[in-house]
N, C-alpha and C positions, 0 to 999 in steps of 0.2 A: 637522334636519341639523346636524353639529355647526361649529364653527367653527375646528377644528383639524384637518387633513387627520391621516387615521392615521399613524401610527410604523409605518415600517417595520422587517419584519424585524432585518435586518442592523444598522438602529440600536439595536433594542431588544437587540440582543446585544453590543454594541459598549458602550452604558448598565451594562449589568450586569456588564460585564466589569472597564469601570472602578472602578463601586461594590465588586466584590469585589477589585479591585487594593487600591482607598484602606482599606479595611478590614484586608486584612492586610497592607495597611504598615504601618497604626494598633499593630495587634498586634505584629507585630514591634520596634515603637519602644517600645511599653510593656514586653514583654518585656525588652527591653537595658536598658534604663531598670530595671526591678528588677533585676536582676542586676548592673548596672556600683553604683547603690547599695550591693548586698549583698559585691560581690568588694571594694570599696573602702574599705571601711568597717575603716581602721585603729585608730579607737578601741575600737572593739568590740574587737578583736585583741589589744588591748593589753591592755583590760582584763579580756580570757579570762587571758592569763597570768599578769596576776596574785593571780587567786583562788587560795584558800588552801580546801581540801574536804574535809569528811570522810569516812572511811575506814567501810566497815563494821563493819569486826574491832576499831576503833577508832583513834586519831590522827589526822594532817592531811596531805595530800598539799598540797603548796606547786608547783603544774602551772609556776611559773619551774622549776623543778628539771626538767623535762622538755624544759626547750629546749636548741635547739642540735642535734637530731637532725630524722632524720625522726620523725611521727608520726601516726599514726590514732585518730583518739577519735570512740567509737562513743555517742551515745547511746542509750538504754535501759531497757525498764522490766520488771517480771514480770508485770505484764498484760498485754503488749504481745504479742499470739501472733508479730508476725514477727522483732520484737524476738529473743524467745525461738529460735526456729529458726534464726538468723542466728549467735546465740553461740557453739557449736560450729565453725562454719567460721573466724570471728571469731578463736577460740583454735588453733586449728590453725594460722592465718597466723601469730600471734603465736607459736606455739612454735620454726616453719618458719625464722621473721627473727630470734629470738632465737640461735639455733644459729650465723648468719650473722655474730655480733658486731659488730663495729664501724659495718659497711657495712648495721645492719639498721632498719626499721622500727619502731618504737616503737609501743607497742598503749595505749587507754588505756578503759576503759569507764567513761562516766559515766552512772548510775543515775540517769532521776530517778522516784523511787520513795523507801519509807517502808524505814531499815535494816532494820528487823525482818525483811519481805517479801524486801529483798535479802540478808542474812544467810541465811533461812530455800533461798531460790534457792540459792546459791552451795554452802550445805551438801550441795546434792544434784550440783549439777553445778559443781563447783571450775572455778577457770577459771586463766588462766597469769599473766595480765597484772595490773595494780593494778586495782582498782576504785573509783570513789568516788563519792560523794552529793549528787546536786543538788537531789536532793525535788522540789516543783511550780516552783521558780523554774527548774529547768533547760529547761524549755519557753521561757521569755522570753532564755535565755541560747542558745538553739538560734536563736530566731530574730534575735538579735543576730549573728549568725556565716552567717545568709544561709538561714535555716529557716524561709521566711515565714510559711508556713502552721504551722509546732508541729507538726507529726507527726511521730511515732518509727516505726522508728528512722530515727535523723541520722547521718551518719557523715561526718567533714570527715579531709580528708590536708593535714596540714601540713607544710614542706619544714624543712629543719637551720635556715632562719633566722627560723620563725615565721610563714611566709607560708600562706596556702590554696591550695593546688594543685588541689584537686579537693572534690566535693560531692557528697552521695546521699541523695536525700528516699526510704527505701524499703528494703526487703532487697538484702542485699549479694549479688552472685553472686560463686563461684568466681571466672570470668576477671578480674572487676571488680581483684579482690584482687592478684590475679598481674599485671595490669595496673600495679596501684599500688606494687606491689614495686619496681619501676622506676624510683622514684623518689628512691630511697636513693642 
């Protein structure tokens, strides 16, 4: 006979209710916890602006020359099949906000991928917006900007003063876009 009288029912649910309470509290706190790291992380912020990139057709995009507006910069590669399916709509937002002038969203794709590959892409499907070159470091610069995991595509929405307003580990959807427009 043992020398613990049995657990009743109602305790053993009342046990497990708790353990799965403290568990995804656990989760919930690790969660904000990567994310208030990742949304706060002004240096990284800063020091996105002030890369200097290259261009596939050649030259340097200096990404300070792009602030002060809004803007969306897409990361991206040509191996990347969602990457790839995403571009088109990507361009279409971008031609939709350009039309809009002053009040519009700024587009920006950063490649990270080999120029050749992105040259050879681009030839077939032009796109509206600049592009430019981050090769394999664009992955450590993705996840500098709150991309923990490095998966393409990235796409961040920054506001006129440099800020991140928004984040997307994943293919962009239409509403996504029209949603972000909003922000201009």
């Amino acid at each position: 006979m043992s020398a613990h009288p049995p657990m009743s029912v109602a305790r053993r649910r009342w046990l497990a209710g708790g353990v799965a309470l403290t568990a995804a509290a656990g989760g919930a706190w690790l969660a904000w916890e990567q994310t208030r790291s990742t949304t706060s992380n002004d240096a990284a912020l800063e020091a996105f602006w002030q890369l200097q990139l290259q261009q596939p057709e050649g030259g340097v995009l200096s990404l300070a020359s792009l602030r002060g507006q809004p803007l969306l910069v897409n990361f991206w590669a040509t191996w990347c099949p969602p990457c790839v399916r995403e571009l088109p709509l990507i361009n279409q937002f971008a031609q939709a906000q350009a039309a809009r002038g002053t009040h519009a969203v700024r587009v920006l794709g950063i490649a990270v991928d080999q120029a050749a590959a992105v040259n050879k892409w681009l030839a077939r499907q032009p796109l509206s917006f600049p592009v430019a070159l981050a090769g394999a470091g664009g992955v450590t610069l993705t996840r500098s900007l709150g991309n923990i995991n490095g998966g393409l595509p990235f796409t961040i929405l920054l506001d006129g003063k440099g800020h991140v307003q928004a984040r997307k580990i994943g293919e962009l959807s239409e509403k996504e876009l029209q949603q972000w427009a909003t922000f201009s």
